[in-house]
N, C-alpha and C positions, 0 to 999 in steps of 0.2 A: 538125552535119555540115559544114556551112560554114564554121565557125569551123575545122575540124582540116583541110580543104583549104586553108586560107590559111595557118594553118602550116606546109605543106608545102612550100608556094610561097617561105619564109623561106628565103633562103642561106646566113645570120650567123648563129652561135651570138655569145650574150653573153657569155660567158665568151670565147671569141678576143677578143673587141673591146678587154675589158679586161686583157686581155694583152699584145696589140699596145701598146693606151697605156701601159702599165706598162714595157714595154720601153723604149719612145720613149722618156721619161722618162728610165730607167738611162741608155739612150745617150746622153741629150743632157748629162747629167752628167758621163760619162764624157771626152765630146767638149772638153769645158769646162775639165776635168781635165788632157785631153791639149796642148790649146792654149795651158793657161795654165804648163804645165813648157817647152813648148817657147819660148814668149817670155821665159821666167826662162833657160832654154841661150842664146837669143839675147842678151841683155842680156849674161852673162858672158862671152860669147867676144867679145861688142864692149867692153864697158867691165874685162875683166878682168885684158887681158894688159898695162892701166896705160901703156899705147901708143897712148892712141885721143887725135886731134885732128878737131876738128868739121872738115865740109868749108867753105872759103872761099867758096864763092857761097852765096848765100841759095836758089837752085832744090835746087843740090845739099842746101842742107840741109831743104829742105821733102820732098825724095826721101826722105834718108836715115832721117826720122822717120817719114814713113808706111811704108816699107818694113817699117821697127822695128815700129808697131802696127798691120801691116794681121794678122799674126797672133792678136791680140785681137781684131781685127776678124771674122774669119772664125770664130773658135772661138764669139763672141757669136750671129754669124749663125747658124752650126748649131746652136746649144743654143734661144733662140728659134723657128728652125722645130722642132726638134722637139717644143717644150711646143707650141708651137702645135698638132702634128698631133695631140698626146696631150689638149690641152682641145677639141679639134674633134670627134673619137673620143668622148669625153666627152658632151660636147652632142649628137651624132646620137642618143648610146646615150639619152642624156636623152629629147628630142625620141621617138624611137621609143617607150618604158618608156611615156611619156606619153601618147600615141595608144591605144598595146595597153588602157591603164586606163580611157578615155575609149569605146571599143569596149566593154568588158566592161560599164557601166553604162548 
């Protein structure tokens, strides 16, 4: 009887969890996807129209490169957090599975 009150008191289905992670994942693929076309557009409209000369100070050119990769930068970042939230999701579901089993003996 105890046992079916404490599941009751459960919020999470299992099945969402590994949905939500499942998701994360697509999206952060996607995200990865989207970031890594859009630094291939940027590369072409800067090195394409066969017109481009580096800029003369060394500031301006340490700008103009990170400018270039902070969009790798950012597309790494959201693909990273989101495996992240998808093996976190992973490991509670773990952690949790593991308790319920550790109760039932």
């Amino acid at each position: 009887m105890q046992k079916e009150e404490e599941k009751d008191l459960i919020f999470h289905g299992e099945n969402a969890i590994l949905q939500i992670a499942r998701w994360s994942k697509i999206v952060s693929w996607a995200m990865v996807l989207i970031y890594l076309l859009r630094f291939i557009s940027d590369l072409i409209s800067v090195f394409g129209s066969g017109q481009f000369a580096w800029p003369p100070a060394v500031m301006d050119q340490i700008m103009f490169i990170a400018s270039l990769f902070s969009t790798l930068f950012f597309g790494a970042f959201y693909f990273l957090v989101l495996q992240g939230v998808a093996q976190g999701l992973y490991l509670g579901l773990d952690i949790f599975i593991g308790s319920e089993l550790v109760e039932e003996d």
